[in-house]
BASERO-714255 format. One record per residue (C-alpha): z, x, y. Coordinates in steps of 0.02 Angstrom, whole numbers, padded with zeros to 5 digits, always signed. Example, Ala and Ser with C-alpha at 12.3 -4.5 7.8 and 13.67 -1.06 7.14 Angstrom:
<pts>
+00390+00615-00225+00357+00684-00053
</pts>
This chain:
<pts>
-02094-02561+00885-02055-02587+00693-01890-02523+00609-02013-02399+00529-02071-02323+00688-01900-02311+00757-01814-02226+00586-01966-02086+00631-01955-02084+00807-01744-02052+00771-01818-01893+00638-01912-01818+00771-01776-01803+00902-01639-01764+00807-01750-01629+00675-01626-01468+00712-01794-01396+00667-01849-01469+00823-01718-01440+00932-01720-01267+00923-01902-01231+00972-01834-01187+01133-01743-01049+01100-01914-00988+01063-01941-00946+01244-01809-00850+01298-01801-00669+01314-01811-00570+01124-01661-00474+01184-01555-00638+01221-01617-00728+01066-01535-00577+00951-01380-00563+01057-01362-00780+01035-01405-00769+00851-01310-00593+00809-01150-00698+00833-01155-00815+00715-01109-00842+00543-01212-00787+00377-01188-00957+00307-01260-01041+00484-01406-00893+00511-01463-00946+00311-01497-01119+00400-01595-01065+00542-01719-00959+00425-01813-01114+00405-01831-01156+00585-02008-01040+00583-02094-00914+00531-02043-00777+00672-01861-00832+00650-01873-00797+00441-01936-00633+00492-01817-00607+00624-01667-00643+00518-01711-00558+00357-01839-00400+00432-01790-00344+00592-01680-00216+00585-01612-00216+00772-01546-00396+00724-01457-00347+00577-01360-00198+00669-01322-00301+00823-01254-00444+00693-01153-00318+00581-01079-00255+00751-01002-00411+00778-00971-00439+00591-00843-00301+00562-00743-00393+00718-00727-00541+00572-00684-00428+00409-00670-00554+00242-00575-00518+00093-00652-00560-00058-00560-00581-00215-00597-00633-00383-00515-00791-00533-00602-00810-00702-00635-00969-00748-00636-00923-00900-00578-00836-01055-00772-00775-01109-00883-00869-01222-00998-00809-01353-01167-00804-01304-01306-00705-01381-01171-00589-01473-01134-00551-01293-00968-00581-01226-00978-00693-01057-00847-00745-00926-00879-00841-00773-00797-00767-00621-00764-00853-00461-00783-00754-00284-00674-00842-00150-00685-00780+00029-00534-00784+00158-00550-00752+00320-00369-00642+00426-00309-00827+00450-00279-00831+00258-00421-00981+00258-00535-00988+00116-00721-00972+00190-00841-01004+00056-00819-00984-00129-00960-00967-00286-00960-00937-00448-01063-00827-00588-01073-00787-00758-01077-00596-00809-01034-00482-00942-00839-00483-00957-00680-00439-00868-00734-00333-00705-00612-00149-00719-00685-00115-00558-00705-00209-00382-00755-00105-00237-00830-00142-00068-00923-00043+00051-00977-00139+00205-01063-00307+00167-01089-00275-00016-00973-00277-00161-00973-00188-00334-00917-00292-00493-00912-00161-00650-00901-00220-00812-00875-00114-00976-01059-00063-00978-01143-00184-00858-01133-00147-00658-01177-00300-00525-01195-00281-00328-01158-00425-00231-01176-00482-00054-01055-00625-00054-01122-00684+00115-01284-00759+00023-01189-00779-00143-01311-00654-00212-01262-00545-00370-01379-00458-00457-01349-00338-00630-01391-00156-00579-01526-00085-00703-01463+00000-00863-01447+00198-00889-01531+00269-01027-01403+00272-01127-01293+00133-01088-01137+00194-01138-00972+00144-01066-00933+00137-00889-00789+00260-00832-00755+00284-00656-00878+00195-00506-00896+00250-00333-00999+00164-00194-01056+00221-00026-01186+00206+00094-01264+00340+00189-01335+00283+00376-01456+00422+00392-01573+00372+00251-01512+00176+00268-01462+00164+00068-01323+00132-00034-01261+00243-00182-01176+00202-00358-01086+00354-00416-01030+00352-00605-00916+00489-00662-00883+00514-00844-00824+00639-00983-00978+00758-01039-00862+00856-01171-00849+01018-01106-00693+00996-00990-00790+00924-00845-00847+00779-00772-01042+00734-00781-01109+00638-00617-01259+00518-00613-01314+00427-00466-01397+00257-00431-01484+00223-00268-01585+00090-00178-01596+00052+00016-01521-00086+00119-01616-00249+00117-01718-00196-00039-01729-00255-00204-01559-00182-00324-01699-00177-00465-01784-00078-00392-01680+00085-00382-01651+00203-00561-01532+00329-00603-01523+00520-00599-01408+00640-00640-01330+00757-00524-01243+00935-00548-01081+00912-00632-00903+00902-00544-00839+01092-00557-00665+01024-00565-00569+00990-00739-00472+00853-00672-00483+00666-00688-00476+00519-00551-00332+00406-00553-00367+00296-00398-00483+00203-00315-00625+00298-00240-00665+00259-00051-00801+00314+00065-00789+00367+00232-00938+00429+00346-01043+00476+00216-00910+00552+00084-00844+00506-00061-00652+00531-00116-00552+00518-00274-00395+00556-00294-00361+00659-00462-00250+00756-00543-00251+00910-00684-00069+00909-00695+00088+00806-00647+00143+00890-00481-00045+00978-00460-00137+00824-00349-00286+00856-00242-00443+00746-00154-00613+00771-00221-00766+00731-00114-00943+00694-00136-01044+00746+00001-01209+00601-00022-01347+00660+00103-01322+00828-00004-01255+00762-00168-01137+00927-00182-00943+00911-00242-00806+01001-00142-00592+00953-00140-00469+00970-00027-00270+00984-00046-00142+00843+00022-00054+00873+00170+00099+00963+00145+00255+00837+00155+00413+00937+00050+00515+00861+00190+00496+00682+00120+00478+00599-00043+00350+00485-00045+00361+00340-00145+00193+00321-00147+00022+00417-00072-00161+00332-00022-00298+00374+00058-00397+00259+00137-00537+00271+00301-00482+00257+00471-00581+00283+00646-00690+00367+00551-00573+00511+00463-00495+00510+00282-00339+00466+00302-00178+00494+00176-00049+00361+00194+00122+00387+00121+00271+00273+00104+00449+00327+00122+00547+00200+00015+00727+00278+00085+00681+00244+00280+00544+00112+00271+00417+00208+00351+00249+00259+00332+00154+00406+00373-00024+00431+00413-00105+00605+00393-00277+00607+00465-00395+00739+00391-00455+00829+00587-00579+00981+00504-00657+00947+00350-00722+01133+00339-00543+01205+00397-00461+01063+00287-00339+01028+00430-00205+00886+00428-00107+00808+00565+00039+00674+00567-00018+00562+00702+00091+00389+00645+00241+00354+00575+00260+00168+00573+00450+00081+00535+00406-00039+00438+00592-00094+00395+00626-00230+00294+00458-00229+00220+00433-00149+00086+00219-00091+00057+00164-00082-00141-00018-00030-00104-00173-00022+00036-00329-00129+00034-00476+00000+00120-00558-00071+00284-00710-00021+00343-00679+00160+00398-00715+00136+00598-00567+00030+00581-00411+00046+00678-00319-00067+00562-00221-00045+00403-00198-00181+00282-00044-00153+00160+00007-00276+00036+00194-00296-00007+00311-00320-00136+00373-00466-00057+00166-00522-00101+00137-00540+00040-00008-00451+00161-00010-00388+00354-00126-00309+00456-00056-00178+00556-00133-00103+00731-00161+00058+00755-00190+00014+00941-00073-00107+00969+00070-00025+00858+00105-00201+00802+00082-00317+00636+00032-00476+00591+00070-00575+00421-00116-00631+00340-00053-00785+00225-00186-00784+00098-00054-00782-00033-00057-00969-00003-00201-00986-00088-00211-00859-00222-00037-00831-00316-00143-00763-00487-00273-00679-00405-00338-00512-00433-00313-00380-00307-00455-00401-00150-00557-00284-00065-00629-00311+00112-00810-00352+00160-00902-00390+00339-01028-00556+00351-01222-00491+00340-01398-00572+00282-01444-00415+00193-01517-00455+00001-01502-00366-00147-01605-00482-00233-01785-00496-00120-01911-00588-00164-02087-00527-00205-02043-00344-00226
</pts>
């Protein structure tokens, strides 16, 4: 046998490509519960092992709930670094933005860069996809595939104010929310839509009744089965919750809990075991309450932790996924833990280490889904 024969004889039994054909004859059930635990990065691999497995990984929609199952037991942060100062490029005003992923280890996963429109004002996550917004110009991303694709222009492109995004699991699609001044004391609301493993492109935008509340947001929105929450204010002392109900697309508010027993240094609401939660922070006794939100109709509050959290001192919350039992709070000392719910215990998340000028993150969950599919 020549050295040419053996080189191809060594491709043939070593081709992964090969290797894997086996797999091909086990059970359907076993072959998503095998493949549902691994990695995006190592699933994008396998995609060119055949045909059935392309369509397996990318179609099949009883994979991609099994493998976001076991996804949300591995939550990501994601935060963002420019690279650079913006460059002048068609009159246009560019920067390049790096995305760096780090696992609760505080090790960086992956990391990619893009070019877009300018400095991102807002960066908000909901499940495996990520908003960037830019003064006029929204992106969705799915930093599991590096995938970021420019949302389509409104009519009028004027500036972006504030952006909301949610996904709704009875109709399977994901929802940009822009609220914005309308001048006459209220805020207009216009929605962007487009389902889960479809094209971003191919959604539009469409303008809902307007919020009946003169106020304005001055946080964060977050979603949390189905409803969206801002926190704004029409006065100094006067604070309330407003929510955006997205199967019916109709506005509603609700008060914070009563607390005159305590001054909070700071209050946030954030998504836990599937109820809005309101977090405060007692700067005098180190401790934190959590108000859970029981009866949405009722609008019903109940204390159920107070957490010592003495000597650390939080500054602010990064939203989890809002099945969570967790609650990660990042602290003045910059520094970030995860605390349990469960186990009534913390645990210090050194991504610090890495990422002294970075922005603040938000936190994502590994999937395959695109934003960006080819051919429709």
């Amino acid at each position: 046998m020549n050295l040419s024969s053996v080189k191809s004889e060594q491709q043939r039994r070593y081709n992964p490509t090969v290797e894997m054909k086996w797999i091909d004859h086990l059970p359907r059930d076993l072959i998503i519960e095998i493949l549902s635990r691994l990695s995006p990065k190592d699933l994008c691999k396998f995609r060119c092992v055949s045909k059935s497995w392309q369509d397996l990984l990318t179609r099949d929609m009883e994979f991609t709930a099994r493998h976001i199952q076991y996804s949300k037991q591995k939550p990501l942060l994601l935060v963002r670094k420019y690279l650079s100062d913006g460059i002048m490029e068609l009159n246009k005003s560019k920067i390049t933005i790096e995305l760096i992923s780090i696992d609760m280890q505080g090790n960086i996963t992956d990391k990619f860069s893009e070019i877009i429109d300018g400095p991102v004002n807002t960066f908000v996550s909901c499940g495996p996809l990520s908003i960037l917004c830019c003064m006029h110009t929204l992106y969705v991303c799915n930093p599991s595939v590096r995938q970021i694709v420019r949302v389509p222009y409104r009519s009028n492109n004027a500036r972006l104010y504030n952006i909301a995004f949610g996904y709704l699991p009875v109709s399977n699609e994901y929802k940009i929310v822009h609220m914005f001044f309308n001048g006459n004391e209220k805020m207009g609301c216009e929605i962007f839509s487009f389902r889960s493993g479809e094209n971003v492109g191919s959604g539009s935008w469409r303008r809902i009744m307007d919020c009946p509340f003169s106020a304005w947001t001055d946080e964060y929105p977050v979603c949390v089965n189905g409803t969206i929450y801002w926190a704004v204010s029409s006065g100094w002392k006067d604070k309330s919750i407003l929510c955006l109900d997205l199967e019916k697309e109709e506005f509603s508010s609700v008060c914070y809990p009563m607390h005159e027993s305590k001054k909070y240094s700071f209050l946030e609401y954030i998504g836990l075991m599937g109820d809005l939660c309101v977090v405060g922070f007692c700067a005098e006794e180190s401790i934190i309450d959590v108000w859970m939100l029981k009866d949405k109709k009722k609008k019903i509050w109940k204390m159920d932790y107070s957490i010592n959290l003495y000597p650390l001192c939080p500054k602010f919350l990064i939203p989890c996924d809002d099945q969570s039992e967790d609650i990660l709070i990042h602290l003045e000392q910059r520094d970030l833990i995860c605390y349990s719910l469960k186990s009534q215990s913390y645990r210090r998340i050194e991504y610090y280490k890495a990422m002294r000028t970075y922005n603040k993150p938000c936190l994502y969950y590994g999937s395959l889904i695109s934003v960006n599919v080819i051919g429709t």
